[in-house]
C-alpha positions as CSV (number, residue, x, y, z in Angstrom):
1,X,-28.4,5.2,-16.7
2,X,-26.9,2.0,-15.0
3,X,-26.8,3.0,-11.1
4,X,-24.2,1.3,-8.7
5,X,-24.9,0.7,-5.4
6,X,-22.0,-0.4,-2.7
7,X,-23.7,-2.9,-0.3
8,X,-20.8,-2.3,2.2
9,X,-18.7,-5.1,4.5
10,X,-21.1,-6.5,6.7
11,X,-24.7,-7.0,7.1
12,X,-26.7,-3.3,8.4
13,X,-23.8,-1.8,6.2
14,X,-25.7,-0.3,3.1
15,X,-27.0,3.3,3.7
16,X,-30.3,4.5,3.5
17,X,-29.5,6.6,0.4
18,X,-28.8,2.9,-1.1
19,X,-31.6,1.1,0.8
20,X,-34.4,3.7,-1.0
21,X,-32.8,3.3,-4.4
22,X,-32.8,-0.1,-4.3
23,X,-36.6,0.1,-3.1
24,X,-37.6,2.3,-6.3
25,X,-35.7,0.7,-8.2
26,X,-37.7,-2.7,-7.7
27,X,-41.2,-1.1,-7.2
28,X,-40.2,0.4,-11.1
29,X,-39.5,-3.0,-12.2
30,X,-36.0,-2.2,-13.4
31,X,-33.9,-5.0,-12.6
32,X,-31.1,-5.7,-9.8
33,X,-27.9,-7.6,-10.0
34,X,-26.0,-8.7,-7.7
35,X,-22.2,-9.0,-8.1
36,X,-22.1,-11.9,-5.9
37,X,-24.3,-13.7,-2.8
38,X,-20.7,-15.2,-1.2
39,X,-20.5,-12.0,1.2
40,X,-22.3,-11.2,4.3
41,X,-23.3,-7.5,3.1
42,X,-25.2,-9.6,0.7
43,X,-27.6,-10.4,3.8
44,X,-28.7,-6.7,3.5
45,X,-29.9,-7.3,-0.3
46,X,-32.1,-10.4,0.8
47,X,-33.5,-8.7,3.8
48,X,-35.1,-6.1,1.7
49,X,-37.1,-8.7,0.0
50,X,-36.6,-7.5,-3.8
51,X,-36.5,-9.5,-6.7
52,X,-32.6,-9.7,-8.4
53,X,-30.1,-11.9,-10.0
54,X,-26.6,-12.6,-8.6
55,X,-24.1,-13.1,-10.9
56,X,-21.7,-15.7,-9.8
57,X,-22.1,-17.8,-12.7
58,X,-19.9,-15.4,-14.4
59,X,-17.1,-16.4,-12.3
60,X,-17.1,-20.0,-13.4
61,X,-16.9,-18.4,-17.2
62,X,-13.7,-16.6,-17.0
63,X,-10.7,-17.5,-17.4
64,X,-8.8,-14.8,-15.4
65,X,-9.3,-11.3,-13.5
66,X,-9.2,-9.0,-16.3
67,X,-11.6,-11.4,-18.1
68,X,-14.0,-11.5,-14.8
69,X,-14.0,-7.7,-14.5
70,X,-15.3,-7.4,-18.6
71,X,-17.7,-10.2,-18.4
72,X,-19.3,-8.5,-15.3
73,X,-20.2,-5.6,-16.9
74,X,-20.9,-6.9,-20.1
75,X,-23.4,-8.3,-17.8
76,X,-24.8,-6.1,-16.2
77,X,-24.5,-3.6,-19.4
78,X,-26.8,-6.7,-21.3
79,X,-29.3,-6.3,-18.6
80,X,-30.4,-2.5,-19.5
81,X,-30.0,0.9,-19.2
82,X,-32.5,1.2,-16.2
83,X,-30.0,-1.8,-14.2
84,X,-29.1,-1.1,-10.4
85,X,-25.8,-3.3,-9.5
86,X,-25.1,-3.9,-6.1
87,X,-20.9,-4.7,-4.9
88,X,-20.0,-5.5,-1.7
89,X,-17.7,-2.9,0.1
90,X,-17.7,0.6,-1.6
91,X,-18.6,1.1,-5.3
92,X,-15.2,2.9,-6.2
93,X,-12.9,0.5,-5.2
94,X,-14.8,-2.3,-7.3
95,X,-13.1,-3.5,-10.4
96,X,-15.9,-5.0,-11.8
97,X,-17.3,-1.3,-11.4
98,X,-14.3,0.3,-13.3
99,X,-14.7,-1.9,-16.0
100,X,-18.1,-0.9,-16.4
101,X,-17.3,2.9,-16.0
102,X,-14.6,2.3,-19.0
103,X,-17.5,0.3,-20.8
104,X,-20.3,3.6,-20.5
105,X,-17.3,6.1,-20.4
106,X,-18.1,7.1,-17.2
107,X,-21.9,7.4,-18.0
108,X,-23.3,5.2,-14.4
109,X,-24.6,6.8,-11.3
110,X,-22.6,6.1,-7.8
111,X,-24.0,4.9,-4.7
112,X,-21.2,4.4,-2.2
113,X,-20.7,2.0,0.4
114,X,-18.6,1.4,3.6
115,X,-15.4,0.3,2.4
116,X,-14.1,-3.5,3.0
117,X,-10.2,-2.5,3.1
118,X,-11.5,0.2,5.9
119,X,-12.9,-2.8,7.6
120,X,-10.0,-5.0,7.3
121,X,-7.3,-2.2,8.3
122,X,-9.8,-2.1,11.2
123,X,-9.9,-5.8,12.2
124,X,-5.8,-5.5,11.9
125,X,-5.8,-2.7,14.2
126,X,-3.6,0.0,12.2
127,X,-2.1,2.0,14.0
128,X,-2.4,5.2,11.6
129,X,-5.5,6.2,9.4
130,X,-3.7,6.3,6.1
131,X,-2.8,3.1,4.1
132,X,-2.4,1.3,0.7
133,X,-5.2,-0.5,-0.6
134,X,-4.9,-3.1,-3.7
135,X,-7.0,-6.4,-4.7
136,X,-4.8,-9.3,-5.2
137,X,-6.1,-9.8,-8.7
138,X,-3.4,-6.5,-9.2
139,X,-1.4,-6.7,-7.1
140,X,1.5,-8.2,-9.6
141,X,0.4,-4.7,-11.7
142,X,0.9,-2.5,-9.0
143,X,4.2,-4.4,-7.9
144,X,5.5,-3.5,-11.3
145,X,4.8,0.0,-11.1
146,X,6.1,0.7,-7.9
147,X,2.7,1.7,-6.2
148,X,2.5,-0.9,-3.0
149,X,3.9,1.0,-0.2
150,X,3.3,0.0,4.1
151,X,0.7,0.4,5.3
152,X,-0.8,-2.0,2.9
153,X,-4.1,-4.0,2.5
154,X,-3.9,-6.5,0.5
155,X,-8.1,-7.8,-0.5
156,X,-9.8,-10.1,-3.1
157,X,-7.5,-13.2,-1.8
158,X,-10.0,-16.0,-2.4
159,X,-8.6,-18.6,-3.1
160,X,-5.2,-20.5,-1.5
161,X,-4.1,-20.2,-5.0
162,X,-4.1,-16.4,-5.0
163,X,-2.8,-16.4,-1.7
164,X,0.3,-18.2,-2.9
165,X,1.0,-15.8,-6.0
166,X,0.2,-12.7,-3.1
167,X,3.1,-14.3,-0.7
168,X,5.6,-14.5,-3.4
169,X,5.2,-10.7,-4.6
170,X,5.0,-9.3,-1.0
171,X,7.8,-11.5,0.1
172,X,10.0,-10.3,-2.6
173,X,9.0,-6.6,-1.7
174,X,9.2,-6.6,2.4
175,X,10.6,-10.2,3.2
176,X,8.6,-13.5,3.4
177,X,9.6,-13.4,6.9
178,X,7.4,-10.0,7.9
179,X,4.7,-10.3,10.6
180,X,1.2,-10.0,8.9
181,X,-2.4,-9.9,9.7
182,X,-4.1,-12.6,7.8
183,X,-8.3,-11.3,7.9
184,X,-11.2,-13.6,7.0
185,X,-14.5,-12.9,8.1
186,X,-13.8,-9.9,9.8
187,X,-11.1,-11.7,12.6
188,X,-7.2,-11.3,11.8
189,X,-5.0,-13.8,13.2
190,X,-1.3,-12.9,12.9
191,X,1.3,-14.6,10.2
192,X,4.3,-14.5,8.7
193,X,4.0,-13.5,5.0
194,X,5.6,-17.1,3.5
195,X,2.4,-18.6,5.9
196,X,-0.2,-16.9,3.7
197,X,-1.3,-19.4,1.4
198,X,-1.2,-22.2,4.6
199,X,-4.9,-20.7,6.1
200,X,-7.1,-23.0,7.0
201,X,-9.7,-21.3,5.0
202,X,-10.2,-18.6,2.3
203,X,-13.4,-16.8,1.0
204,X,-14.4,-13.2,-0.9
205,X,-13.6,-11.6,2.3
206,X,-9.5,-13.1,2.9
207,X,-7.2,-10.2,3.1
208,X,-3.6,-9.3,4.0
209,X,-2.8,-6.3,5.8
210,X,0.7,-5.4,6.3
211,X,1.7,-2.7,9.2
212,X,4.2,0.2,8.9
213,X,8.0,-1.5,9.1
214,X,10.6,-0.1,11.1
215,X,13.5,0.9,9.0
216,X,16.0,-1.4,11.4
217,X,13.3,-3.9,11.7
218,X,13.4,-4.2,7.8
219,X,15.1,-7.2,5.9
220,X,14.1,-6.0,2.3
221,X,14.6,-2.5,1.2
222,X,13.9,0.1,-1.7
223,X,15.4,3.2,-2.8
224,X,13.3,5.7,-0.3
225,X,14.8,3.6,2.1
226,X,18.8,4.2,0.7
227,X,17.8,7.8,0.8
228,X,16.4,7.6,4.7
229,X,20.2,6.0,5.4
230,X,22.4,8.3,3.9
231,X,20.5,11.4,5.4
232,X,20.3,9.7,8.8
233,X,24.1,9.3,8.6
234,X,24.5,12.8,7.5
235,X,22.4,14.4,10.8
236,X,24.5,15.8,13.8
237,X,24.0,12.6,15.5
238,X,25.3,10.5,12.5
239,X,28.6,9.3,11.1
240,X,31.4,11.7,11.6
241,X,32.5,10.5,8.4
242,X,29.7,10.9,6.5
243,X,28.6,14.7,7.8
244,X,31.6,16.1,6.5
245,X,32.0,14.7,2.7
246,X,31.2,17.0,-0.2
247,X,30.4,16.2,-4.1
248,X,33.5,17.3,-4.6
249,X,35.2,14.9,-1.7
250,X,33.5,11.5,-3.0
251,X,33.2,12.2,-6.9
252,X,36.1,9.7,-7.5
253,X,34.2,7.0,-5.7
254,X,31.7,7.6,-8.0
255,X,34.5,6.7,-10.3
256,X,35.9,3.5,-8.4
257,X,32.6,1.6,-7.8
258,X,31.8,1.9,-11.6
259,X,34.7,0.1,-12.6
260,X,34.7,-2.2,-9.4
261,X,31.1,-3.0,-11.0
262,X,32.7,-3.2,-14.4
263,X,35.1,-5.4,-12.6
264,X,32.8,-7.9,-11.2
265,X,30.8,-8.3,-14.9
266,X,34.1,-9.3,-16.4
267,X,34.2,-11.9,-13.7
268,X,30.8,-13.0,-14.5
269,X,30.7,-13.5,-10.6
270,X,26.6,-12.4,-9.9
271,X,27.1,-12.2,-6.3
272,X,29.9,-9.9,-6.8
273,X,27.5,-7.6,-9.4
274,X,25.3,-7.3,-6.9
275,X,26.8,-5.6,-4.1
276,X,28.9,-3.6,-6.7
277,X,25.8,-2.4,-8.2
278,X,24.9,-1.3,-5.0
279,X,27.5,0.8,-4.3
280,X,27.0,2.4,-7.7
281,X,23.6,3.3,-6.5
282,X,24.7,3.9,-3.3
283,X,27.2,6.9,-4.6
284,X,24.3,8.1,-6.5
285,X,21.9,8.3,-3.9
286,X,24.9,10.3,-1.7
287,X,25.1,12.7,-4.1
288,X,21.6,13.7,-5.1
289,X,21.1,13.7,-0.9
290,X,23.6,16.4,-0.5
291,X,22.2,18.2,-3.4
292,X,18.8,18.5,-2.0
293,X,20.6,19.8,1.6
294,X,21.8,22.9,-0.7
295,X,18.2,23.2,-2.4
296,X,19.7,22.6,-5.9
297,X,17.8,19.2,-6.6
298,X,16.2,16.3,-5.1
299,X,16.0,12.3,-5.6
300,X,12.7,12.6,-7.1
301,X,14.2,15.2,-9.3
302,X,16.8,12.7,-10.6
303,X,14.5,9.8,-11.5
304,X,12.2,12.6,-12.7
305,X,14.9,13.5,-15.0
306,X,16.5,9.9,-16.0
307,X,12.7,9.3,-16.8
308,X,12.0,12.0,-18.9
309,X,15.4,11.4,-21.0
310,X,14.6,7.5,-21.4
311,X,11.3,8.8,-23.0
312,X,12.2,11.6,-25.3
313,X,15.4,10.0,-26.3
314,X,13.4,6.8,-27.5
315,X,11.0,8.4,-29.9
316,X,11.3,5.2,-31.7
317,X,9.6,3.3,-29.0
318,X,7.4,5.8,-26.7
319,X,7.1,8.4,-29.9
320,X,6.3,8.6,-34.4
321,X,9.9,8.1,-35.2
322,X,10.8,3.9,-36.5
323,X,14.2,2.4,-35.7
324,X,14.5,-1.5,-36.9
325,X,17.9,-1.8,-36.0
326,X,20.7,-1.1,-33.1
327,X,22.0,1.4,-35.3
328,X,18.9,3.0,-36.0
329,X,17.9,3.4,-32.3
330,X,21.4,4.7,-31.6
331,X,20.6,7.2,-34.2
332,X,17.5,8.2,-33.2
333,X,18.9,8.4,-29.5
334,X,21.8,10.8,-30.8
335,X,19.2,13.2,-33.0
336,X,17.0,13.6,-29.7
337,X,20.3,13.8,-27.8
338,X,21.2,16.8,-30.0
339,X,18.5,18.4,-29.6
340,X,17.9,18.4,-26.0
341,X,21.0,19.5,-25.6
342,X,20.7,22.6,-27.8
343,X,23.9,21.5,-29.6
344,X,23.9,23.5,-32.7
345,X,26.9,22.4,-34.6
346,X,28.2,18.8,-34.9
347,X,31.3,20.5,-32.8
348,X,29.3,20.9,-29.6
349,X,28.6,17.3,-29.5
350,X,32.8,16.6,-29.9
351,X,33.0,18.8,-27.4
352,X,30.8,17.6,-25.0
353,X,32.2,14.0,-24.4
354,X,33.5,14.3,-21.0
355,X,37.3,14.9,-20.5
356,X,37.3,12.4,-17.6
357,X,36.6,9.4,-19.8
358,X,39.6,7.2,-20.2
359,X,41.5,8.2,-23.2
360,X,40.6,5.9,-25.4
361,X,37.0,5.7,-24.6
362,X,37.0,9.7,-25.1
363,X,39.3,9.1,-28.1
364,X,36.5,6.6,-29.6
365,X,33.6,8.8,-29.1
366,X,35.0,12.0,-30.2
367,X,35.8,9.8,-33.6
368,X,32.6,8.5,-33.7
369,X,30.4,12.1,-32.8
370,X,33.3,13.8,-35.6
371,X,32.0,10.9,-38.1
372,X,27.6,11.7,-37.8
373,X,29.3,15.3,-39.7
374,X,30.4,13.0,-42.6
375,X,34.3,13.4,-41.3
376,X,35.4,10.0,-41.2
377,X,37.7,6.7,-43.0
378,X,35.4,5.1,-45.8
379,X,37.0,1.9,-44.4
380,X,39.2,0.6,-41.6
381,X,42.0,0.1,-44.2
382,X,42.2,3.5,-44.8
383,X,42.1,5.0,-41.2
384,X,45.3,1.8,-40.8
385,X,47.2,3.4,-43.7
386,X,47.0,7.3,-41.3
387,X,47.9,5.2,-38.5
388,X,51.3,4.2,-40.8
389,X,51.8,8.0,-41.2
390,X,51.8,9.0,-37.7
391,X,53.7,6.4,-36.7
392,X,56.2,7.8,-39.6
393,X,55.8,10.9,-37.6
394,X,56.4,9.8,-34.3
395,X,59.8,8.4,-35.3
396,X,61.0,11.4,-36.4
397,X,60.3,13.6,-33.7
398,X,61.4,10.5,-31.6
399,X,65.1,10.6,-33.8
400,X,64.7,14.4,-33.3
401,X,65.5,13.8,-29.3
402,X,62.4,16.7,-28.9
403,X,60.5,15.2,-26.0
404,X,57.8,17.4,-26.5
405,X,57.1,16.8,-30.0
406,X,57.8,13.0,-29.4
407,X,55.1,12.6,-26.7
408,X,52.1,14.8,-29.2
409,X,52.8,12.5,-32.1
410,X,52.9,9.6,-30.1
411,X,49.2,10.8,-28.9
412,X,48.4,10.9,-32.8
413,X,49.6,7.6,-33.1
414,X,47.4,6.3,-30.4
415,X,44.7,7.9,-31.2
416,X,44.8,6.7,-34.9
417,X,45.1,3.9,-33.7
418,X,41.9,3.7,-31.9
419,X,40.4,5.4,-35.3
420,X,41.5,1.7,-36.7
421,X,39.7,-0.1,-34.2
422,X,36.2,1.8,-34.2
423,X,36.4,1.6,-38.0
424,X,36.5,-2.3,-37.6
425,X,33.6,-2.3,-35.1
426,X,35.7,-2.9,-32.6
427,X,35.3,-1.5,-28.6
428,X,38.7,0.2,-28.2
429,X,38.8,0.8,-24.1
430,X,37.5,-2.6,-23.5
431,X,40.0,-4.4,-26.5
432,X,42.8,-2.5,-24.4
433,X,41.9,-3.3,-21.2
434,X,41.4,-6.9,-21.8
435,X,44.6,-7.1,-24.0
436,X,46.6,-5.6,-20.8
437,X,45.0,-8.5,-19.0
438,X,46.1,-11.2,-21.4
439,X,49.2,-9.7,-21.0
440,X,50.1,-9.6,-17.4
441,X,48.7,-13.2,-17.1
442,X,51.2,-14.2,-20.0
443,X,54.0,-12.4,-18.2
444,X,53.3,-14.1,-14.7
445,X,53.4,-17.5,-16.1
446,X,56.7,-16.5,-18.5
447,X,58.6,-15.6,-15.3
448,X,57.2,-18.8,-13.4
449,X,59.0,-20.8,-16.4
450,X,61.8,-18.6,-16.2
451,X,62.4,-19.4,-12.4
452,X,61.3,-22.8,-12.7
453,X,64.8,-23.4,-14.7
454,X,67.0,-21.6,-12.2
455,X,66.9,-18.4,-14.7
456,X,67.4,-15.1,-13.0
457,X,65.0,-12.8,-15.0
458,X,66.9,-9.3,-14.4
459,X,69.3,-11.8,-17.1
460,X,67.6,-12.8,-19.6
461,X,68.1,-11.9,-22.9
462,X,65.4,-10.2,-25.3
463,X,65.1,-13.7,-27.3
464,X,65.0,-15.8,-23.8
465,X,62.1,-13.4,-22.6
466,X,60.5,-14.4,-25.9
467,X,60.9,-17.7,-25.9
468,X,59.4,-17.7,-22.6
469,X,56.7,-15.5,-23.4
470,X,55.8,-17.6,-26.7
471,X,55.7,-21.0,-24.2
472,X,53.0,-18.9,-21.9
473,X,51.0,-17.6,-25.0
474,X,50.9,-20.8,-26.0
475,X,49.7,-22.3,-22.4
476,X,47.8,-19.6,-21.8
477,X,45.3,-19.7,-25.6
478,X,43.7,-16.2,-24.0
């Protein structure tokens, strides 16, 4: 069995457990690598006097970390079964060592060491005992997943190279303008994070460690951080505004900022999708905030649950089922949709489109849900020729002079309507909204004509308004 042996962060480091295995191990004649000599733990291997290899030629033969980390213990695997490997720092925070536990399933014996990220939270004199420890060789990894949070050490910064790479993923998290410790060789000057790759020097032992941020002192923020707002506006010494709303008082907010975000896209203005997309969150946050003051759910809850749909809804990605195509993922999606719901009947999915969509949005998907049961136009030609029927309709409940009846045929007409546009692939809220644009723009510039020859609009005839309109259309080409 290989054995691992942490040497530690400094020199007088390694234990006496290690120091005696390291003893029989040479007096056995098994042999002793050394991960690398560059460290001054390393000093404790050469005072002992044993015969060993270091393995820093390795280094020069890789081409990146996750090739360094399986060349190492390939090896130190290639040098036997009987091997002792010696790491600076402790053992279990190694990555050449995990790679090797992945390599022998697990099947190596532990030695551990003094930790180097202990050291260097020392040298930057945290001011708690608990922090986040990640080499910079994954620290893009760990960014991606969420898992670097203040306190934060930051080791493995060799080179000036990784030390740039480390400044732009930190800076983007916490703001290249945040007041760091920069450690090498056990001292820790203080920085500012876009400084960290302008050192004078860099070695195996160059670290970043990042302090606790005060939430007012903060210039980049996360979602814990929305959260920590909204229920420090909500306490007794908060807003006055903000204590008393309800779900119920701010749901149409919800409401607004989605289509002020909607909005903004159509205006392909970035700046403008940003905040609004922020307020989106922002009313999500609110809500799921005054939830957990009732005890009903919390914000972990909520990703929990928008996590858990993403993955069972996407069988075709995270599961066995196959979808080539947009329509076969939406399929897939609905099938799962189904039956996570519990809907039973191709009616309970009908009914469960929500009757606060706009009406033709609702209209749309009801058509479309009504449709997976097989009740639906072959063609778009077809659902156009019941559109010509209820319009029939509506004209004679119209010549009729019942109101009533008038107004629910004029809703079949509409909604046939919209049966005419889905059937043509068409995206019936948006094709409405957008054609209401075109219009009012059309109308603004027909009455600027209008005026422009002295016209009176209130006058005009139906054929004048035309011509006018025409001219604008015309102008206009939207």
């Amino acid at each position: 069995m290989i054995t691992v042996i942490g040497l530690g962060a400094e020199a007088g480091d390694l234990t006496k457990r290690g120091e005696e295995a390291i003893l029989r191990a040479a007096k056995a004649g098994a042999k002793i690598a050394v991960r690398t000599a560059n460290t001054r733990s390393y000093q404790s291997v050469k005072a002992l006097g044993v015969e060993h290899v270091c393995l820093d030629y390795v280094y020069e033969n890789s081409r990146n970390f996750a090739t360094l980390a399986k060349n190492l213990a390939k090896a130190v695997t290639d040098l036997g079964e009987d091997t002792v490997y010696l790491v600076d720092g402790a053992a279990t925070e190694d990555y050449s060592v995990k790679a090797l536990s992945k390599r022998l399933r697990g099947k190596l014996s532990i030695i551990d060491g003094v930790s180097k990220t202990t050291a260097i939270a020392r040298a930057a004199g945290f001011k708690g005992c608990s922090f986040t420890a990640a080499s910079a060789y994954e620290l893009a990894e760990k960014a991606q997943t969420g898992e670097l949070a203040l306190p934060l050490v930051v080791y493995d910064m060799d080179d000036r190279g990784l030390a740039s790479d480390c400044k732009l993923i930190l800076g983007d998290l916490f703001g290249e303008e945040t007041q760091v410790k920069y450690v090498c060789g056990g001292k820790a000057v203080k920085a500012r994070l876009y400084e960290l790759d302008r050192q004078k020097e860099y070695d195996y032992s160059s670290a970043v460690a990042i302090e606790e941020i005060e939430l007012l002192d903060k210039t980049r923020f996360g979602a814990n951080d929305l959260k920590e707002i909204v229920v420090r506006l909500r306490k007794p010494n908060g807003c006055p505004w903000d204590r008393v709303q309800t779900n119920e008082s701010i749901k149409m907010s919800a409401v607004e900022e989605a289509y002020e975000l909607v909005d903004a896209i159509d205006c392909e203005d970035d700046e403008k999708i940003l905040e609004e997309t922020g307020d989106v969150l922002l009313q999500a946050v609110f809500h799921a905030v005054l939830k957990e003051e009732t005890g009903a759910f919390n914000l972990t809850d909520a990703f929990t649950g928008i996590c858990q749909k993403l993955i069972s809804r996407h069988t075709h990605v995270f599961g066995k089922d196959r979808a080539d195509t947009e329509g076969g993922a939406l399929s897939v999606w609905e099938k799962n949709k189904m039956t996570e719901k519990h809907q039973l009947t191709y009616a309970d999915a009908v009914n469960d489109v929500p009757k606060c969509f706009p009406a033709a949005m609702r209209a749309q998907k009801i058509g479309k849900r009504a449709a997976k049961a097989g009740m639906d136009f072959a063609t778009a030609e077809d659902a156009a020729a019941r559109l010509k029927e209820e319009l029939a309709e509506f004209f004679e409940a119209y010549k009729s002079g019942d109101k009533a009846q008038t107004e629910k045929e004029l809703g079949d007409v509409l909604f046939a309507a919209v049966n005419v546009g889905r059937k043509a692939g068409c995206d019936c809220e948006k094709a409405l909204k957008e054609s209401a644009e075109r219009f009012a723009k059309r109308f603004t510039l027909a009455e600027e004509k209008a005026l422009a020859d002295g016209k009176v609009v209130t006058e005009l005839s139906e054929s004048e308004w035309d011509e006018y309109y025409l001219q604008a259309k015309a102008e206009l080409l939207v």
